[in-house]
C-alpha positions in Angstrom: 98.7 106.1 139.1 99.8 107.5 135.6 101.9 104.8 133.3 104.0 106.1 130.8 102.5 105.4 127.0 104.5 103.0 124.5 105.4 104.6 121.1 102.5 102.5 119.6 100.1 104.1 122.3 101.4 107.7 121.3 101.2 107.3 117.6 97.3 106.1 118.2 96.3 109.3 120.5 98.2 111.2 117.8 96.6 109.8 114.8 93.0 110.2 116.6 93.6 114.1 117.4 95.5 115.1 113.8 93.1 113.0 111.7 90.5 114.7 113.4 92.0 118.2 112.4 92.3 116.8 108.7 88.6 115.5 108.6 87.5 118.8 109.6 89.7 120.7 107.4 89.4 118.5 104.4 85.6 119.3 104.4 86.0 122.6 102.6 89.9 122.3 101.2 91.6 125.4 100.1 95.4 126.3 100.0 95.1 129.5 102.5 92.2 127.8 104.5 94.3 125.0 105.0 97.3 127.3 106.5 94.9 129.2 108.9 93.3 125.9 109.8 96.7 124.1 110.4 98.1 127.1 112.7 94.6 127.2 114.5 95.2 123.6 115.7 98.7 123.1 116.6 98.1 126.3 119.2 95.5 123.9 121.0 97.8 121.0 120.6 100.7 122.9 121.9 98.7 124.0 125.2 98.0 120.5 126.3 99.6 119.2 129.0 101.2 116.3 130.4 100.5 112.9 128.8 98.5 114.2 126.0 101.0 116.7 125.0 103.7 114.5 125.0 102.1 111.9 122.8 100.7 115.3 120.5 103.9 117.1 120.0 106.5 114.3 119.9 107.6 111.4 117.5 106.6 111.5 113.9 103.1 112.6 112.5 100.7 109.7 111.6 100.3 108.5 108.4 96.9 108.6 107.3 94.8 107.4 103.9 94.6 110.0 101.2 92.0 108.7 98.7 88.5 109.4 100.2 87.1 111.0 103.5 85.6 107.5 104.6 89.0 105.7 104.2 90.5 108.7 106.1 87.5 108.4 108.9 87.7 104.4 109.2 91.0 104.9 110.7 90.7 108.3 112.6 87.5 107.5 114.0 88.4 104.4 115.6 91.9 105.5 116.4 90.1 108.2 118.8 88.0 105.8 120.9 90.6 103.5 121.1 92.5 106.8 122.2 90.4 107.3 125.2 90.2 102.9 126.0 94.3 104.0 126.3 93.9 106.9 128.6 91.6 105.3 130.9 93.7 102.4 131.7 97.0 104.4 131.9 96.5 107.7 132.4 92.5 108.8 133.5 93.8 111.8 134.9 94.2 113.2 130.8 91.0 111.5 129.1 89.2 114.8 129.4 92.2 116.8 128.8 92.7 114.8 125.5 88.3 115.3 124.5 89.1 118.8 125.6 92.3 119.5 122.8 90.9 117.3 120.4 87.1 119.0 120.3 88.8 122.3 121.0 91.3 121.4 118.3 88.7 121.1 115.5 86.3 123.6 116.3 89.3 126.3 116.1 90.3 124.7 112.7 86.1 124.8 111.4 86.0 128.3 112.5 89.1 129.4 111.1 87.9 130.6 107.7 84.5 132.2 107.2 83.0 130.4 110.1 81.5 127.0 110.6 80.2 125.3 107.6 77.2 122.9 108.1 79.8 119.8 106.4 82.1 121.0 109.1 79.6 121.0 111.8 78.2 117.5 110.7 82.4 116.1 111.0 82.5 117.5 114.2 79.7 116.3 115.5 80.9 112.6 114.2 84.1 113.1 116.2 81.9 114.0 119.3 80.3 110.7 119.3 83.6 108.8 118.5 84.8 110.8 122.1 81.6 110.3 123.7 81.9 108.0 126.8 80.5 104.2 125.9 77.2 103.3 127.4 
């Protein structure tokens, strides 16, 4: 049976999935890349469904660090398994619909401008094992 998530629970599944998009798009940073990048996401986000959407697309964005890519990872990367340990005590029906966005989400934002760059590839594949199931 589904349980509804707190606020706290929401901003966590949030700050896994748009810190994700951010990693991946900070790897090569440009203005108009950025734009492409940001619209490419929030199309994935928007076509989630149920639980996941309603934590993605409500409340206020998560606040993440600014000054370097592994302050910005220490908290996304851990926010995202901690993301699933939420779904699969309330809500296992969405963990794979939340992997789904969130992996669908960044590889739309990598390929959004010229393609996939080996840096993006290499984020991406660090977000795969943060959503990876444990052993």
């Amino acid at each position: 049976m589904e349980q509804r998530l707190t606020e706290e629970e929401r901003l966590i599944l949030k700050t896994g999935a748009f810190g994700a998009v951010f990693l991946v798009s900070n790897v090569e940073p440009g203005m108009l890349a950025m734009i492409r990048e940001s619209m490419a996401a929030s199309g994935v986000m928007a076509d989630a469904s149920g639980v996941v959407r309603e934590a993605l697309t409500t409340g206020p964005l998560p606040k993440l660090p600014r000054d370097s890519t592994l302050e910005i990872e220490s908290v996304v990367l851990p926010a995202l398994t901690r993301a699933l340990q939420i779904l699969r005590e309330k809500a296992p029906d969405e963990l794979e619909t939340y992997r789904s966005v969130v992996l669908a989400a960044v590889d739309r934002v990598a390929g959004a401008d010229r393609g996939v760059a080996p840096a993006e590839a290499a984020m991406i594949d660090r977000i795969r094992t943060a959503l990876a199931e444990p052993a």
